[in-house]
DOZA-199104 format. One record per atom (N, C-alpha, C): residue number from 1; atom name; z, y, x. Coordinates in pm, whole numbers, padded with zeros to 5 digits. Atoms other than C-alpha are relative to their C-alpha. Last residue first. Layout:
! residues N
<NUM; 'CA'; <Z; Y; X>> ...
This chain:
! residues 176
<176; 'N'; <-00167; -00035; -00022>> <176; 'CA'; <01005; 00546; -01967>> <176; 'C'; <00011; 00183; -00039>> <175; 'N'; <-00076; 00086; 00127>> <175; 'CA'; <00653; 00451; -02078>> <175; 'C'; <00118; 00067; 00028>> <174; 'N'; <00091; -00064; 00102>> <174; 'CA'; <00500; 00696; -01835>> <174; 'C'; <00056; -00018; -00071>> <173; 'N'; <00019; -00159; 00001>> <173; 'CA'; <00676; 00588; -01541>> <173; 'C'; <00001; -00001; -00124>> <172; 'N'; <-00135; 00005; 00026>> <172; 'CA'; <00601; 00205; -01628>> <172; 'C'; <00077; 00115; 00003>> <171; 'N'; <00014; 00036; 00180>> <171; 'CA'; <00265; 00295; -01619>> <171; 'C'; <00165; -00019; -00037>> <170; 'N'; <00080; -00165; 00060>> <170; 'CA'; <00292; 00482; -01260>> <170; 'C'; <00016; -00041; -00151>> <169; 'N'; <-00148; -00105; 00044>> <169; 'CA'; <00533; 00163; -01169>> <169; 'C'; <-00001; 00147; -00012>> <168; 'N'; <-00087; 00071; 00100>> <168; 'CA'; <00202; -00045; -01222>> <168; 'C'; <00168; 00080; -00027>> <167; 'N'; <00071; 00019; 00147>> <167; 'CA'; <-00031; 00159; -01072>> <167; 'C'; <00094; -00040; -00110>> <166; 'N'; <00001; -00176; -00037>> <166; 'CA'; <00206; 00193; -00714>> <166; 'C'; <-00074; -00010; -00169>> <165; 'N'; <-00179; -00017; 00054>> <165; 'CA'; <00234; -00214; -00755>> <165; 'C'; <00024; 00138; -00015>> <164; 'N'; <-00029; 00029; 00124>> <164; 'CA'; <-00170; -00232; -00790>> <164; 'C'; <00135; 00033; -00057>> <163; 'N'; <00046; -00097; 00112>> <163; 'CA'; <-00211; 00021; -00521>> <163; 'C'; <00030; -00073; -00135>> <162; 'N'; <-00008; -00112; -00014>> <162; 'CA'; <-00007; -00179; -00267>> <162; 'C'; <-00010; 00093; -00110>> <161; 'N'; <-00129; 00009; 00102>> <161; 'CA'; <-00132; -00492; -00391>> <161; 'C'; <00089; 00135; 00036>> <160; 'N'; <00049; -00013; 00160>> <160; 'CA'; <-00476; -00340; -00317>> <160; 'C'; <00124; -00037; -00048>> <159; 'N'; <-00003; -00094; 00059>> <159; 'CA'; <-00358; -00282; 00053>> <159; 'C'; <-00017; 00025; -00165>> <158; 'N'; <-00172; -00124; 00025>> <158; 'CA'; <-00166; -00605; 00117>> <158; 'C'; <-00048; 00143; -00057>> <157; 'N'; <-00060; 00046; 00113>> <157; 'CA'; <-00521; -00771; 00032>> <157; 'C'; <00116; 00048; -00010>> <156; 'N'; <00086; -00040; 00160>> <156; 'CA'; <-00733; -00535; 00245>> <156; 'C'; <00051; -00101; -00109>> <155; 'N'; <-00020; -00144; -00013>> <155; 'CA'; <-00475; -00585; 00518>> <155; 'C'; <-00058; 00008; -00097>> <154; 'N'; <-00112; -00035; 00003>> <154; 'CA'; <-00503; -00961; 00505>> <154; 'C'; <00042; 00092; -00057>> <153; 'N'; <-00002; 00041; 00176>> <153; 'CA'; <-00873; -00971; 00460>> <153; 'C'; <00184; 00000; -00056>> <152; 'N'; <00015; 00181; 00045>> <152; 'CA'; <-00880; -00831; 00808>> <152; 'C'; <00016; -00022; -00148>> <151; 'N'; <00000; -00014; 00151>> <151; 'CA'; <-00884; -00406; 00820>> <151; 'C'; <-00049; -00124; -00031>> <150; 'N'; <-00107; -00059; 00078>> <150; 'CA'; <-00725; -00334; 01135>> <150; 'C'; <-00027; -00038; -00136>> <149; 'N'; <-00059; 00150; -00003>> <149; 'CA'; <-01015; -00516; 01342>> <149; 'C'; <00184; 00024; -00061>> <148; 'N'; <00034; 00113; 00057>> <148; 'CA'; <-01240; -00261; 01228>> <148; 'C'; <00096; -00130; -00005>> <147; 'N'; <-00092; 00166; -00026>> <147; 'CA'; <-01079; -00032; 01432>> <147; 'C'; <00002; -00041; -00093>> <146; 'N'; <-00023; -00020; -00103>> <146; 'CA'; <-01348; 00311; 01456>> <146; 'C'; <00104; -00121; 00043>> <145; 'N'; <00051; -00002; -00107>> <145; 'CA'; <-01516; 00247; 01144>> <145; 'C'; <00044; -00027; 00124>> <144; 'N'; <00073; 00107; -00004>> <144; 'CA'; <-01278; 00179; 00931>> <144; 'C'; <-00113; -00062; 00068>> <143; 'N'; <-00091; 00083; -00045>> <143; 'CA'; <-01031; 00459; 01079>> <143; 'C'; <-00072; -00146; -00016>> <142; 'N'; <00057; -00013; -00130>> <142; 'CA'; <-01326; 00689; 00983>> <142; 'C'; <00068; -00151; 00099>> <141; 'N'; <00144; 00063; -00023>> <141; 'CA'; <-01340; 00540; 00631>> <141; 'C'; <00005; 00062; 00126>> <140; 'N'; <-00010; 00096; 00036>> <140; 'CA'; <-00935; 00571; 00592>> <140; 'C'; <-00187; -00051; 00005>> <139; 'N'; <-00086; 00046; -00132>> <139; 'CA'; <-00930; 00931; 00725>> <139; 'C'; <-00044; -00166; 00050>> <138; 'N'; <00090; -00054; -00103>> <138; 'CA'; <-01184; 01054; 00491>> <138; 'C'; <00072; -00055; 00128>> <137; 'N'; <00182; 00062; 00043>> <137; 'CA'; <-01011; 00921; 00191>> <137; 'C'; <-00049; -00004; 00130>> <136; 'N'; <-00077; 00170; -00011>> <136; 'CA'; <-00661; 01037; 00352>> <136; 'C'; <-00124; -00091; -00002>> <135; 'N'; <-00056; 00074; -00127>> <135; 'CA'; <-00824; 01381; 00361>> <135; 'C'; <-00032; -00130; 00045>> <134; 'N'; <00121; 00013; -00043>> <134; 'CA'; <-01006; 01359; 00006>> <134; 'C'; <-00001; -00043; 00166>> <133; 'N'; <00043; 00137; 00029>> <133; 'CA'; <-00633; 01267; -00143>> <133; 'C'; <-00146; -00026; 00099>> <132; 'N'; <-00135; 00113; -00125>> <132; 'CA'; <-00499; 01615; 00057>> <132; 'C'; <-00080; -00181; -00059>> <131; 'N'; <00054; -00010; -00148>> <131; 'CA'; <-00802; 01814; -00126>> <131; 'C'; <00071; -00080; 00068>> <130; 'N'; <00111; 00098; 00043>> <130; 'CA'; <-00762; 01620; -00510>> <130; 'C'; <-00013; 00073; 00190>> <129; 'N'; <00020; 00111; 00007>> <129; 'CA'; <-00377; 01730; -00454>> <129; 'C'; <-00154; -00070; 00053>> <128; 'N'; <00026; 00035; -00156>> <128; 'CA'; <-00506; 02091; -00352>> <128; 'C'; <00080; -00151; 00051>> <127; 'N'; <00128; -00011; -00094>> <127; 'CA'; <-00645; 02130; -00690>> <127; 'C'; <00050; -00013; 00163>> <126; 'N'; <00069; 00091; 00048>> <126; 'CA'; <-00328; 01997; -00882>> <126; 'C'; <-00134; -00013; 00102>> <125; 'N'; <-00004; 00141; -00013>> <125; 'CA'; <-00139; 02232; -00725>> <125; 'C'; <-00083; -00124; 00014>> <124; 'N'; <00037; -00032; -00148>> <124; 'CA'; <-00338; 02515; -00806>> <124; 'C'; <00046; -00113; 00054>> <123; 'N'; <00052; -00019; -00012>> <123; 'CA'; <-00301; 02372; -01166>> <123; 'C'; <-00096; 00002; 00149>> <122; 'N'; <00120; 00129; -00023>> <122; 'CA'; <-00026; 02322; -01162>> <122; 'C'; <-00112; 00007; 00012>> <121; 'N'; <-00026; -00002; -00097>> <121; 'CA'; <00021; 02735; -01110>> <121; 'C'; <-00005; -00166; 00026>> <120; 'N'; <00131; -00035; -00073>> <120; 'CA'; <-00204; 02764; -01418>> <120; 'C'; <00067; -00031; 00180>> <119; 'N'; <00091; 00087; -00035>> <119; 'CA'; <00026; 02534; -01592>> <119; 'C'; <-00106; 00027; 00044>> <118; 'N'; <-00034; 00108; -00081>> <118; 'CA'; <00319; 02759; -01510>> <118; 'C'; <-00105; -00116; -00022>> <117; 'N'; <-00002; -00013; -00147>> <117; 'CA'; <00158; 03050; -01640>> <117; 'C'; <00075; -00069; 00043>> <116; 'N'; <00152; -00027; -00051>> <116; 'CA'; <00063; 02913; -01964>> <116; 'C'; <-00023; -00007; 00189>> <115; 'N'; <-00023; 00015; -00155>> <115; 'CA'; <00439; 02778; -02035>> <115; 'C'; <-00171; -00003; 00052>> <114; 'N'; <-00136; -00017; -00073>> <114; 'CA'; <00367; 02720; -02401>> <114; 'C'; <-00023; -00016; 00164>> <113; 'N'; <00020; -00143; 00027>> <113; 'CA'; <00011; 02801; -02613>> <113; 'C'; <00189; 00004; 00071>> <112; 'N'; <-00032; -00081; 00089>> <112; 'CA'; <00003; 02472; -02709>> <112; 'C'; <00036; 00100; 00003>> <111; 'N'; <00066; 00053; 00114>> <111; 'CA'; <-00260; 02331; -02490>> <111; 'C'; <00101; 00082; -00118>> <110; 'N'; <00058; -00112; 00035>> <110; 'CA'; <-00012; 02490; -02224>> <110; 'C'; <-00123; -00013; -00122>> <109; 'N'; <-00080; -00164; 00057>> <109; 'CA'; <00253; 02283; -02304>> <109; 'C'; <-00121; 00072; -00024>> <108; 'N'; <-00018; 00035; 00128>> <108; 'CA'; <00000; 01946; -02256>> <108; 'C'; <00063; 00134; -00046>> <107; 'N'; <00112; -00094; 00067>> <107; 'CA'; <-00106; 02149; -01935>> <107; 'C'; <00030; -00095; -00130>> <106; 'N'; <00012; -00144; -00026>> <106; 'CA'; <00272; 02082; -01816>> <106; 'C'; <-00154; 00024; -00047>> <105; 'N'; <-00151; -00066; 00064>> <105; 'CA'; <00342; 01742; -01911>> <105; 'C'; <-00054; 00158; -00056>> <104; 'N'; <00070; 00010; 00184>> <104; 'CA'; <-00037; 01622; -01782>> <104; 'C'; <00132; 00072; -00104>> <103; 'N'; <00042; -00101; 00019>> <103; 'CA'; <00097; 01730; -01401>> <103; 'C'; <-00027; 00025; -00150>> <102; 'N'; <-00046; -00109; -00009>> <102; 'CA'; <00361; 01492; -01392>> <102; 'C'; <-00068; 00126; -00061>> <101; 'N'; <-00085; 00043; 00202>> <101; 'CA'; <00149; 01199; -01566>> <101; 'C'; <00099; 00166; 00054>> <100; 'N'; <00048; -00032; 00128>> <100; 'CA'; <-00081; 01337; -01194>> <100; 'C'; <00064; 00012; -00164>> <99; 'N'; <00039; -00161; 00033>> <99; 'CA'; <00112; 01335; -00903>> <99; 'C'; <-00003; 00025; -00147>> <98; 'N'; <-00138; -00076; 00063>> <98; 'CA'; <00194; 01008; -00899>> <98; 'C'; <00050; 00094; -00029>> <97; 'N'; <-00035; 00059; 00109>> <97; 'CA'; <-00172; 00869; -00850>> <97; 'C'; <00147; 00099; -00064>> <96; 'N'; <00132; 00016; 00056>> <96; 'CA'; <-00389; 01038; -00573>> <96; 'C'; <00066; -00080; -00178>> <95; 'N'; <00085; -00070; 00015>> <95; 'CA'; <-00124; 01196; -00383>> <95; 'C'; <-00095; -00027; -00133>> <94; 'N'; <-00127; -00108; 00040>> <94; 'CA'; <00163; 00951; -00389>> <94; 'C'; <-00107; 00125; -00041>> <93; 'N'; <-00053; 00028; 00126>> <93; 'CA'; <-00132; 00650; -00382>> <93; 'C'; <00126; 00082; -00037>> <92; 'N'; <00092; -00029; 00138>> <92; 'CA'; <-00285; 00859; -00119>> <92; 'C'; <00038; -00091; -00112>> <91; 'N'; <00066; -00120; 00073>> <91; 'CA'; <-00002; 00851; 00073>> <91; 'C'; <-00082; 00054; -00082>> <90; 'N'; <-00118; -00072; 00031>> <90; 'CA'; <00106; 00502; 00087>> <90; 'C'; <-00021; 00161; -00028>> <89; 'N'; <-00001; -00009; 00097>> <89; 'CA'; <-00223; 00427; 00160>> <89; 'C'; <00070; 00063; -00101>> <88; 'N'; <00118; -00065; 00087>> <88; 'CA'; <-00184; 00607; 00466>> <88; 'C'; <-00037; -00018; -00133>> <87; 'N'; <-00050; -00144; 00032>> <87; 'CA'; <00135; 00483; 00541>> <87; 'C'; <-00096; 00078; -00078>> <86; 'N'; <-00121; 00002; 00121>> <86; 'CA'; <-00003; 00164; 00527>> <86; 'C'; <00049; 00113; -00077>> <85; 'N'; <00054; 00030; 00111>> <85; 'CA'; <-00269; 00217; 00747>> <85; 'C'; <00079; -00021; -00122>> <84; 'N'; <00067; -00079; 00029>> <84; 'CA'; <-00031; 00303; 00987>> <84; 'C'; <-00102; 00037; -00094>> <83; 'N'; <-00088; -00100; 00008>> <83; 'CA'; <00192; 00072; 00978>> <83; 'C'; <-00066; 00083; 00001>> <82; 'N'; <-00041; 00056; 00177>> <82; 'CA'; <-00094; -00159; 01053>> <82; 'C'; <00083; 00077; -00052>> <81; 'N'; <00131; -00006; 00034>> <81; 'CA'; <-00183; 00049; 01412>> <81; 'C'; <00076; -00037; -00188>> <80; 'N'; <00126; 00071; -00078>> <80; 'CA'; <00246; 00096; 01489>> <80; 'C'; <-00135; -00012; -00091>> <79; 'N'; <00152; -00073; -00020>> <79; 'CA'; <00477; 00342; 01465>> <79; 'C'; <-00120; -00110; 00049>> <78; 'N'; <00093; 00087; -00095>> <78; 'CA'; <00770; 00105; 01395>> <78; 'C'; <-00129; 00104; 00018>> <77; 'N'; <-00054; 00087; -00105>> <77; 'CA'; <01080; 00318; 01236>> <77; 'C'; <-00087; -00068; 00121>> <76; 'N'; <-00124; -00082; -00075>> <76; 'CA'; <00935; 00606; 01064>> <76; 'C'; <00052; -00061; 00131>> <75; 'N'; <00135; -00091; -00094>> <75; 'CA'; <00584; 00405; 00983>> <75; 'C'; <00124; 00056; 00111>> <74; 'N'; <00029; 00108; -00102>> <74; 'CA'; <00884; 00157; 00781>> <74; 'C'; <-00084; 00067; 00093>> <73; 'N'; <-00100; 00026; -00082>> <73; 'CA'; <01028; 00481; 00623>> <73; 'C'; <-00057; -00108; 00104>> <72; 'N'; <-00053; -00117; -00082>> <72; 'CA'; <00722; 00561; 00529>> <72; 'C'; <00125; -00025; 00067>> <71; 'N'; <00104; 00042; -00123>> <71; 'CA'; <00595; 00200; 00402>> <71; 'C'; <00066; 00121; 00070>> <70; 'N'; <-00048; 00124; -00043>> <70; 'CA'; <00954; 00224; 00171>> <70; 'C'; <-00123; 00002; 00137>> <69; 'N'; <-00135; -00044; -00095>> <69; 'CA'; <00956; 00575; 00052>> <69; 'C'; <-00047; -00128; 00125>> <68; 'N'; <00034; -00121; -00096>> <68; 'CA'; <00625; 00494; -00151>> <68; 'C'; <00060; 00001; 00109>> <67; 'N'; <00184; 00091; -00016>> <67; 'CA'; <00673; 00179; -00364>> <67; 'C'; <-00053; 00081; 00119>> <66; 'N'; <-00010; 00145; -00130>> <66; 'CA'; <01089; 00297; -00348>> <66; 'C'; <-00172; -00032; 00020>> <65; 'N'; <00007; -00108; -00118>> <65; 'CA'; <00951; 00646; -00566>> <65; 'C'; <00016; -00113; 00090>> <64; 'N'; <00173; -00088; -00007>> <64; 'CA'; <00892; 00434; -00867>> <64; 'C'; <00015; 00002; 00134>> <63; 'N'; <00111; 00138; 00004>> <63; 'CA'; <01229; 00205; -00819>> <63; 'C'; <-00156; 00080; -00008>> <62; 'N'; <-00029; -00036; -00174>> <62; 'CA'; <01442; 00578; -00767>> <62; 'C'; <-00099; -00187; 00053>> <61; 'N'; <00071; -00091; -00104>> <61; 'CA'; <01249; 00713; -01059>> <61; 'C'; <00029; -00095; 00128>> <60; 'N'; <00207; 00005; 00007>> <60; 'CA'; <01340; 00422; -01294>> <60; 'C'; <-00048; 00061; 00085>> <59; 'N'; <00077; 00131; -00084>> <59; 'CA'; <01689; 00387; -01125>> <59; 'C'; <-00135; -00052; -00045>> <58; 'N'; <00090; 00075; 00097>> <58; 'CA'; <01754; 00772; -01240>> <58; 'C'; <-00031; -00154; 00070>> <57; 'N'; <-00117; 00052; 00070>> <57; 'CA'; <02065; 00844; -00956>> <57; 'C'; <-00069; -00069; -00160>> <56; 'N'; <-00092; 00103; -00033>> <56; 'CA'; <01843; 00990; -00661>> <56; 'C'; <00109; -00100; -00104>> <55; 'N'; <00067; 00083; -00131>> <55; 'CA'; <01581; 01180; -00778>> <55; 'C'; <00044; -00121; 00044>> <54; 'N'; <00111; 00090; 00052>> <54; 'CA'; <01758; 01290; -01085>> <54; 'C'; <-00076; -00102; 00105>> <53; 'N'; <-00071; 00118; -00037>> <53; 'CA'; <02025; 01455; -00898>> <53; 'C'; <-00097; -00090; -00065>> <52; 'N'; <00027; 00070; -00152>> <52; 'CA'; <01797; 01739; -00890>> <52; 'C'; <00052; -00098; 00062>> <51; 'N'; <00151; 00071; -00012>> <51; 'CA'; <01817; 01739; -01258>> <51; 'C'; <-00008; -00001; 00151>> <50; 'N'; <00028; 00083; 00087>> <50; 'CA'; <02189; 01743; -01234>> <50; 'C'; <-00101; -00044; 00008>> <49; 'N'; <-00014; 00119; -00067>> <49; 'CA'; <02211; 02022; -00988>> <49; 'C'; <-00043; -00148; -00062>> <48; 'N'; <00120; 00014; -00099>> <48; 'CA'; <01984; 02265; -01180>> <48; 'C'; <00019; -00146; 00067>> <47; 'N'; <00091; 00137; 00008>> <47; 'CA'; <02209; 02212; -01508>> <47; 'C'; <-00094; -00003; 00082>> <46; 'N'; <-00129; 00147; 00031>> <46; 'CA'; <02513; 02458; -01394>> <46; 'C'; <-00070; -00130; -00038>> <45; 'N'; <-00064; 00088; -00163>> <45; 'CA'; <02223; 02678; -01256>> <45; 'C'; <00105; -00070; -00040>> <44; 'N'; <-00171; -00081; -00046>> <44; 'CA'; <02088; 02757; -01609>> <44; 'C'; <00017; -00070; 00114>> <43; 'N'; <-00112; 00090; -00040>> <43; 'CA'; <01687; 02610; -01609>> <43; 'C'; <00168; 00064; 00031>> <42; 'N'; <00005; 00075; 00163>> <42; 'CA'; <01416; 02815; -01714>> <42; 'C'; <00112; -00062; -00018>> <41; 'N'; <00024; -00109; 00102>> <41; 'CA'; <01324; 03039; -01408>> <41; 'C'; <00076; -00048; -00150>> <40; 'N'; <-00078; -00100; -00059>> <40; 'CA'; <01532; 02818; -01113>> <40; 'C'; <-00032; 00109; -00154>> <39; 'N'; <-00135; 00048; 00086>> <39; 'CA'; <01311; 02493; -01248>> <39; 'C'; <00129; 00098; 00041>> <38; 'N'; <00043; -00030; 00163>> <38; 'CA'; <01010; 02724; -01229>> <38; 'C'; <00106; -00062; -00027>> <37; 'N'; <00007; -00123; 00083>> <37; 'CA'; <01096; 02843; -00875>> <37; 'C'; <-00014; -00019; -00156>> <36; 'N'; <-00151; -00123; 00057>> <36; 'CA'; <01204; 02539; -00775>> <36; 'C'; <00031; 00126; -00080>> <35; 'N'; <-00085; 00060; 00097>> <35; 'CA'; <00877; 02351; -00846>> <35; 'C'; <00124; 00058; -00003>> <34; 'N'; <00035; -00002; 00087>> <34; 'CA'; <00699; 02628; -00643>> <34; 'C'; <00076; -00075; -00151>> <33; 'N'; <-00025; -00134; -00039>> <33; 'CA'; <00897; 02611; -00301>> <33; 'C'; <-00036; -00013; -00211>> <32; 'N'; <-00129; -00063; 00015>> <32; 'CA'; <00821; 02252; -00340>> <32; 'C'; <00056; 00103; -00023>> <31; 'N'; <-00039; 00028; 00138>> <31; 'CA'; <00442; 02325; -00394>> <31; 'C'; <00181; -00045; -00027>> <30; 'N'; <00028; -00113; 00122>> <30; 'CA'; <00476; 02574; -00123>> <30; 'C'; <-00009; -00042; -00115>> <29; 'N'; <-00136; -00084; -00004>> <29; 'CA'; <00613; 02302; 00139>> <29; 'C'; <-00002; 00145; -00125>> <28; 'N'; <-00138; 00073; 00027>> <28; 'CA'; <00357; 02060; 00051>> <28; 'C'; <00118; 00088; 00002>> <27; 'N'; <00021; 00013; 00159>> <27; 'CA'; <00076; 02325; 00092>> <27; 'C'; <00114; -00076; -00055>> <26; 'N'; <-00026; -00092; 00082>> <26; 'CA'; <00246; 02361; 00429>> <26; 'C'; <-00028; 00020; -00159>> <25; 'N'; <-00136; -00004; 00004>> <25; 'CA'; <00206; 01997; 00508>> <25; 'C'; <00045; 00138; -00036>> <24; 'N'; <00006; 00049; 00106>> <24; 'CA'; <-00141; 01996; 00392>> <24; 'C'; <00181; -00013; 00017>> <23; 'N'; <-00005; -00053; 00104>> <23; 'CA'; <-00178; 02236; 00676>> <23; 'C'; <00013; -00026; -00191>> <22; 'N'; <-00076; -00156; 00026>> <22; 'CA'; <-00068; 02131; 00911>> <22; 'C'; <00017; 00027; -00109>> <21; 'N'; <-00090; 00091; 00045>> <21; 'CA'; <-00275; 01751; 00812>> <21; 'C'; <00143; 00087; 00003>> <20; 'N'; <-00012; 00051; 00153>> <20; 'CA'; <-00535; 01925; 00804>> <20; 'C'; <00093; -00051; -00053>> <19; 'N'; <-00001; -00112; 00045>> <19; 'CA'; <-00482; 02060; 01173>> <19; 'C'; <-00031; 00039; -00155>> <18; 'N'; <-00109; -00061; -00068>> <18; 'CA'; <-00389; 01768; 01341>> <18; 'C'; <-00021; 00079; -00112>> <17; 'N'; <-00076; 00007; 00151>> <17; 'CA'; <-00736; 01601; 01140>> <17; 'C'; <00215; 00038; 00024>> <16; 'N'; <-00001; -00088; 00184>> <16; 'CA'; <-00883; 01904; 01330>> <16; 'C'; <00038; -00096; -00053>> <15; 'N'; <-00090; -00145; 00027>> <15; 'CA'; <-00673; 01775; 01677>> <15; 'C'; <-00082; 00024; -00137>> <14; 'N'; <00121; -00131; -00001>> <14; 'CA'; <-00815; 01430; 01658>> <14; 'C'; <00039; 00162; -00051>> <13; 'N'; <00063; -00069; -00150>> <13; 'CA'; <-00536; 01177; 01790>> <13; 'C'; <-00088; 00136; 00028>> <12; 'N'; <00137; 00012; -00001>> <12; 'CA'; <-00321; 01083; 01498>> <12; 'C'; <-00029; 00069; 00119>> <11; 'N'; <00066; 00109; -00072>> <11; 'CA'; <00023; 00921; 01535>> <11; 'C'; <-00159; 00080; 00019>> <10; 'N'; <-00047; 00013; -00146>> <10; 'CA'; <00213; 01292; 01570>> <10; 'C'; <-00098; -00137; 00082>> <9; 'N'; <00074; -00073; -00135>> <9; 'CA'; <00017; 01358; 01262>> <9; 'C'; <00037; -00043; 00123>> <8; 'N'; <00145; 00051; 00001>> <8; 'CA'; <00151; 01105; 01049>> <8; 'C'; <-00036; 00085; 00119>> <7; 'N'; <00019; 00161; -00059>> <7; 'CA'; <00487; 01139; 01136>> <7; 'C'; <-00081; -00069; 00029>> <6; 'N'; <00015; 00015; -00138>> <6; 'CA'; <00443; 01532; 01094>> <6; 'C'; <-00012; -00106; 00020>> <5; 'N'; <00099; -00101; -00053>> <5; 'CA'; <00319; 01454; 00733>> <5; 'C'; <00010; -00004; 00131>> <4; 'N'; <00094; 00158; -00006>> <4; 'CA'; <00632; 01241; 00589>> <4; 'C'; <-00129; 00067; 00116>> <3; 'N'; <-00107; 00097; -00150>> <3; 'CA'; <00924; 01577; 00634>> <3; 'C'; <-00107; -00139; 00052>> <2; 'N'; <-00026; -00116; -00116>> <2; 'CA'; <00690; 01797; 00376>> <2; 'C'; <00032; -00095; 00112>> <1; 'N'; <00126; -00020; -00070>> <1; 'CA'; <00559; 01497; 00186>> <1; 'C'; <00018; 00096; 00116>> 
């Protein structure tokens, strides 16, 4: 999200969603900042690398995370109107969905009285997820307004399979 963010911004035009979109990129950079710190507190450094090889070398994660990567990279390459909308979904289904089975881990601990203060710091997290999703939200009904002719039955059928395939390798997630 840190590195995805400027790409977006650079396409948008209205300096305050410029300036939401700053700043949702710093929140991005502090919840990174954040996940290290707890896998740095708990974690021996001879098994840090490993799980951070996770990203790249699980082929459940790295098939999740492709549903995402993939419109971004494509925004990366073609900056164009549709590509753009894409991206956008693309974000709020990283925001608004994949977030979350993550977050449930961590206040499941704290339900039992484990890792309190790390599910108060999800927590914060968590709350400026539901602000970055409201964004995108807010983006995606101005954008409907303002080029209508972006959102053909086409587009509103690539976008729901979008969310369905993003849904579907959230459940599959879970299971795994």
């Amino acid at each position: 999200q840190t590195a995805n963010l400027p790409n977006i911004s650079d396409y948008v035009t209205l300096p305050e969603i410029n300036l939401l979109l700053a700043i949702q990129t710093y929140q991005e950079a502090i919840h990174s900042q954040s996940y290290s710190y707890i896998l740095e507190s708990v974690i021996p450094a001879e098994k840090r690398m490993k799980i951070y090889d996770i990203a790249i070398k699980d082929k459940h994660l790295v098939k999740r995370n492709k549903v995402i990567a993939d419109h971004y990279e494509e925004f990366i390459k073609n900056h164009t109107d549709k590509g753009f909308v894409k991206v956008m979904m693309a974000n709020y289904m990283l925001e608004g969905i994949y977030f979350f089975l993550g977050f449930s881990f961590f206040y499941n601990l704290a339900r039992s009285g484990k890792m309190t203060g790390v599910a108060t710091e999800i927590k914060y997290i968590n709350r400026d997820e539901f602000t970055h999703m409201a964004i995108f939200q807010g983006m995606f009904r101005e954008l409907q307004k303002e080029r209508q002719d972006l959102f053909t039955n086409e587009m509103k059928n690539e976008l729901r399979e979008m969310m369905k395939k993003a849904i579907e390798e959230e459940i599959e997630w879970g299971k795994y």
